[in-house]
C-alpha positions as CSV (number, residue, x, y, z in Angstrom):
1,X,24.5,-1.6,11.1
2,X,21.5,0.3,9.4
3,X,19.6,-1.5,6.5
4,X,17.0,-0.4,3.7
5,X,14.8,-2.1,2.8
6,X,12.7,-2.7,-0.3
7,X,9.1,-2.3,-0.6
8,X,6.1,-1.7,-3.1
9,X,4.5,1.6,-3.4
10,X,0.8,0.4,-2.8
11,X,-1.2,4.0,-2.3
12,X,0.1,7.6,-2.8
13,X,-1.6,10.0,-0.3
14,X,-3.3,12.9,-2.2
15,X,-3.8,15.1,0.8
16,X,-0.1,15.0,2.0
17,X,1.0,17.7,-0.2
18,X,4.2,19.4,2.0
19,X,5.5,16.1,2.6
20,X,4.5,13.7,0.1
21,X,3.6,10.4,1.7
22,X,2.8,6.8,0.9
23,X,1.8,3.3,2.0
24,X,4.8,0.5,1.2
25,X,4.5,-3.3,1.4
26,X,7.3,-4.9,2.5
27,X,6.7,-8.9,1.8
28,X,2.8,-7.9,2.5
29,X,3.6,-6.0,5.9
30,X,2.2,-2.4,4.5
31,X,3.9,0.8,6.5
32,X,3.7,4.7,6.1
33,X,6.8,6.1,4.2
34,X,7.6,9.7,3.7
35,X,8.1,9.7,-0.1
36,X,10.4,12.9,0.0
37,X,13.8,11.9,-1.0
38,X,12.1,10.1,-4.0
39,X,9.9,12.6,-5.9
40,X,9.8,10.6,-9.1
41,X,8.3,7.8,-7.4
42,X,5.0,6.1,-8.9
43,X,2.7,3.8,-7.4
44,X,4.0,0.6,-8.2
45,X,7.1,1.3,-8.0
46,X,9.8,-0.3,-5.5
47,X,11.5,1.9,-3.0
48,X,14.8,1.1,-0.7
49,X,13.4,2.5,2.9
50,X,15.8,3.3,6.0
51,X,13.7,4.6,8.9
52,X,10.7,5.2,7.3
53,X,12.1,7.4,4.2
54,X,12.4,6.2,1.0
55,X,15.7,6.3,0.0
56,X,16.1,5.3,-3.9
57,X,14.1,3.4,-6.6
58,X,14.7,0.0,-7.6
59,X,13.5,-2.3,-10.2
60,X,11.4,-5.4,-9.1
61,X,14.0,-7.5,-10.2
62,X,16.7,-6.5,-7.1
63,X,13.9,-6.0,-4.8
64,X,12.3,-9.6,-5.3
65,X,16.3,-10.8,-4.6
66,X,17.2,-8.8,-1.5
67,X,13.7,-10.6,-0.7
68,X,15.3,-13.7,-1.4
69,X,18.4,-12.8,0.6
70,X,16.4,-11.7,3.8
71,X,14.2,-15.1,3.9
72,X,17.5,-16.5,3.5
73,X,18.9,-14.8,6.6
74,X,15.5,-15.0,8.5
75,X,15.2,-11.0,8.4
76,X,11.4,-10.4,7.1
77,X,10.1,-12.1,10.5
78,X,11.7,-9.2,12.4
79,X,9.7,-6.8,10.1
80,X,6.4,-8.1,11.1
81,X,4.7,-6.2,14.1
82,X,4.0,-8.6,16.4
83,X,0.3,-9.4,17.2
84,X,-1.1,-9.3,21.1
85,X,-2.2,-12.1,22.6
């Protein structure tokens, strides 16, 4: 089963002009998201990602509850990278 994910748009990437590009923050994990597939998209805004593209824009409201429904599940632990020992 594939999953999107929400996220934050935290920083917009001036120099990536063929592919625009940004930095997401998932639950405070930030990643690098090609911001293609959502043009429109400001910083601030929240994004679904699916393998590192952002999908679709969402209001803060249903991000901050499929939040609540991963913690639920347990889910945002698998997004952290794990740290070496």
């Amino acid at each position: 089963m594939c999953l999107g994910v929400p996220g934050k748009i935290v920083a917009l990437d001036p120099d990536s002009e063929s592919m625009p590009m940004g930095k997401v923050s998932f639950g405070g994990i930030v990643k690098e998201v090609c911001l293609a597939y959502t043009p429109e998209a400001q910083l601030g805004d929240y994004v679904i990602v699916h393998v590192g593209f952002a999908l679709s824009i969402v209001d803060e409201a249903e991000a901050q509850q499929v939040f609540a429904y991963l913690r639920e599940m347990d889910e945002l632990t698998e997004l952290q990278v794990e740290q070496p020992e």
